[in-house]
Structure formats: structure tokens, C-alpha cells
C-alpha positions as CSV (number, residue, x, y, z in Angstrom):
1,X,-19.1,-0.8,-2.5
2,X,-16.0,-0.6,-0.6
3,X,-13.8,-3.4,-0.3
4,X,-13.4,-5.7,3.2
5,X,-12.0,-9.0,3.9
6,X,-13.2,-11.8,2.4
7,X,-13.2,-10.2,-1.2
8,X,-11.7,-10.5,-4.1
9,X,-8.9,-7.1,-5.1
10,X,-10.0,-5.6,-8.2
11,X,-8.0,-7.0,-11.8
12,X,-6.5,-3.5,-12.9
13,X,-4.6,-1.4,-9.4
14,X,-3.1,1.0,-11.9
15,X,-0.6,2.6,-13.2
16,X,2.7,2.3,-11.6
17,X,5.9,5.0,-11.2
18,X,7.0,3.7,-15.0
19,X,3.7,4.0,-16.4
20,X,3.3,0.5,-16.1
21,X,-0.2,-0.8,-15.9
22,X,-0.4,-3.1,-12.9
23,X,-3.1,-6.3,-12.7
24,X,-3.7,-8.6,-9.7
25,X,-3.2,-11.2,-12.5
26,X,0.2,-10.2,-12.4
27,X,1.0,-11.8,-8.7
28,X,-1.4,-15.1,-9.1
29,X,0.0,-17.5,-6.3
30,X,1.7,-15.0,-4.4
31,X,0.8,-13.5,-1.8
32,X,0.3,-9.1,-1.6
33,X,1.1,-6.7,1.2
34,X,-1.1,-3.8,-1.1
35,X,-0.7,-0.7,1.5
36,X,-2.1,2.5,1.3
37,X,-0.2,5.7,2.4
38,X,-0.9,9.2,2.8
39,X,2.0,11.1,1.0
40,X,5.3,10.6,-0.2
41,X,8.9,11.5,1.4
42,X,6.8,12.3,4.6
43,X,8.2,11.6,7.9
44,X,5.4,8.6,8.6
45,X,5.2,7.2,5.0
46,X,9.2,7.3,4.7
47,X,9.5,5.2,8.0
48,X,7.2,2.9,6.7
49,X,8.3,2.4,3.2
50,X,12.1,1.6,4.8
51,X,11.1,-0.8,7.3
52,X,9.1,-2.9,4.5
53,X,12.7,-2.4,2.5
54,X,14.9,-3.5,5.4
55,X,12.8,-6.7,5.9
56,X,12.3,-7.1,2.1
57,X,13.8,-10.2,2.1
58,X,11.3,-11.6,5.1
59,X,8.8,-10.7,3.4
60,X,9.8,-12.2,0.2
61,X,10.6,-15.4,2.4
62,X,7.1,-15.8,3.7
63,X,6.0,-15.2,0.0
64,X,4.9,-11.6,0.0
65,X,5.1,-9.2,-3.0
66,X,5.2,-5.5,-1.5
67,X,2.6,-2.8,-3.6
68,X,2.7,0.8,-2.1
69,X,0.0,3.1,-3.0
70,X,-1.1,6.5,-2.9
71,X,-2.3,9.4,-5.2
72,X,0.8,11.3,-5.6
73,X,2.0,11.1,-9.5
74,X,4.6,9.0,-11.4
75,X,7.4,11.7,-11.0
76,X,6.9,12.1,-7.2
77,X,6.7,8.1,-6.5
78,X,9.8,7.7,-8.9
79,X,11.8,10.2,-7.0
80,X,10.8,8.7,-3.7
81,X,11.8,5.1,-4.9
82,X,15.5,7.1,-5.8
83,X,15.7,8.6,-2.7
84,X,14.9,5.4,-0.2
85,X,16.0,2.8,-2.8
86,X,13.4,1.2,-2.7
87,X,12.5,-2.1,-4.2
88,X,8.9,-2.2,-5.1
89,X,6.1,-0.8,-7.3
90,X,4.5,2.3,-6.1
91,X,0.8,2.6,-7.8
92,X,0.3,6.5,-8.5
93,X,-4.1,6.2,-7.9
94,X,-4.1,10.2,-9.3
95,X,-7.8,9.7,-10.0
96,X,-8.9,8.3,-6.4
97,X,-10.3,5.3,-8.1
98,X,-8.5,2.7,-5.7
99,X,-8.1,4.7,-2.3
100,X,-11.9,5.2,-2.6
101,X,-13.1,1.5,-3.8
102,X,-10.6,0.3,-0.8
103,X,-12.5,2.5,1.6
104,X,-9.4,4.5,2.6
105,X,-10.5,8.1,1.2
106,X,-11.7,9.6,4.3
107,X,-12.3,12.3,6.2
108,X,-9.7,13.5,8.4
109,X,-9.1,16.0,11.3
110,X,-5.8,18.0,11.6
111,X,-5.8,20.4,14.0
112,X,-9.3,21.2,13.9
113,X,-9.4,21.3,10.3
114,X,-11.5,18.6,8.4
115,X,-10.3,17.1,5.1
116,X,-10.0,14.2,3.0
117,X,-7.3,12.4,2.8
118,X,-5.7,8.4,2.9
119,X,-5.9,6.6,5.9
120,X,-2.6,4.9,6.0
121,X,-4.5,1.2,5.8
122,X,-2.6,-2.3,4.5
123,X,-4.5,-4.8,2.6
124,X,-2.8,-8.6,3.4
125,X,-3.9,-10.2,-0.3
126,X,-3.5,-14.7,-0.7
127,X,-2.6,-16.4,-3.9
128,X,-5.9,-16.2,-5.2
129,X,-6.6,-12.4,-5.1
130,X,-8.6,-12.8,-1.9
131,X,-8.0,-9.9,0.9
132,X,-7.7,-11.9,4.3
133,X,-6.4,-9.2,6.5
134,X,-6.3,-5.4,7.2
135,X,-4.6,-3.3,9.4
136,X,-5.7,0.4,9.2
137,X,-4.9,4.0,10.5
138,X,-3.5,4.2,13.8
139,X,-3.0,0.2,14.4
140,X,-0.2,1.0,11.5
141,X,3.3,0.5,13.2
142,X,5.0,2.4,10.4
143,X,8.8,1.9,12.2
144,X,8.1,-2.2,12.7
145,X,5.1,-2.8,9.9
146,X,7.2,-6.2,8.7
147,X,6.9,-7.5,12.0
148,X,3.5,-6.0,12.3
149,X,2.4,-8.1,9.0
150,X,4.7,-11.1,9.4
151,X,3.0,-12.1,12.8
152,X,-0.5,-12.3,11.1
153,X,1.3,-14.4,8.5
């Protein structure tokens, strides 16, 4: 069963870049911008990641906690967090478990070649665990996603 709106995220996301495990419980009565990205320290996925850090404080403001995720490993997310300074938790989902119950483990299509991969998709999460928006693959604006998310606020 894939997740969609209307449901409730599952307790246990993962392990995080410190090896820390990470539950919804954890962010009861705040609201979650949970987003899904393909790869780290690529050109897409870096813009992203620093326009949700340069409008950090919005985000905070309108009472969003930011969680990246994606199945590279502790050791890559922990370098990317050094290199863009960044100020959130980046879920390393080695074992597919998340990307696939969140329906983003799909196939792709790269010049001609087919593959599966992570549709860049963000999960908007309310106080009580519940998903109540989703903005997926191409409808991503990875150099304004603040804005992007702060408008269906």
C-alpha cells in the first residue's frame, strides 16, 4: 500500500546521518516538510536542499520541521550536510523501505534508458502525523521550493 494524502506517516522514517533512529513521534504538533530526493551533492537535489536552508527560518516561522530523504548512506548525507551547511536531518532509506511505502521508487527514463530511481516528491505532514499535501516530480521547483511549500501553507 503506498502512501497518499489523507494518511497517517509511518512511526519509524529511519535512521538519520548520526545513526539516529528517527520517529514521527518525535515532531508531534509540528508540522513536516518530509521530501524525497534523488541523490546527494547533485546539481537538482543541491539547489533544493539550499533554498529550504535559505528560507529555514520561514519555514520554521509557519511551523515546519525540514526532513530530507533519500537512499544514499550516513557518510554521503553527513558530508553533504558539511558541504551546504545544512540544518536538518537527512534519513539515509539504504534499504528502500520508505521511498517505496511513499510511492516514490519508480521507474524512470534517461535518455532512453529505463531505471528505478526517486522521484523527487515532498510530503506536507500536520501536527498529527497526517500527510495533507504532495508535490511530486516535475511540479518540484527545486531553486524556489520554500515558496513552492509556503503558499500551500
Amino acid at each position: 500500500m503506498v502512501l497518499k494524502i489523507g494518511d497517517k506517516i509511518p512511526q519509524i522514517l529511519g535512521v538519520d546521518q548520526d545513526g539516529k533512529e528517527v520517529k514521527a513521534s518525535d515532531y508531534t504538533g509540528k508540522k513536516l516538510i518530509l521530501y524525497f530526493y534523488p541523490k546527494d551533492n547533485t546539481p537538482g537535489c543541491t539547489a533544493q536542499a539550499r533554498n529550504l536552508k535559505d528560507n529555514n527560518k520561514e519555514l520554521l516561522k509557519a511551523g515546519y520541521q525540514v526532513i530530507k530523504i533519500n537512499i544514499d548512506n550516513e557518510t554521503s548525507h553527513q558530508k553533504f550536510i558539511e558541504k551546504n551547511s545544512l540544518p536538518f536531518r537527512l534519513i539515509a532509506d539504504t534499504d528502500k523501505e520508505l521511498v517505496k511505502k511513499f510511492g516514490v521508487w519508480q521507474e524512470k527514463n534517461m535518455f532512453g534508458k529505463k531505471f528505478m530511481g526517486t522521484v523527487r516528491t515532498t510530503f506536507l505532514i500536520d501536527e498529527e502525523g497526517v500527510i495533507t499535501d504532495v508535490i511530486a516530480g516535475r511540479k518540484v521547483k527545486t531553486k524556489d521550493h520554500a515558496a513552492q511549500i509556503l503558499e500551500l501553507d
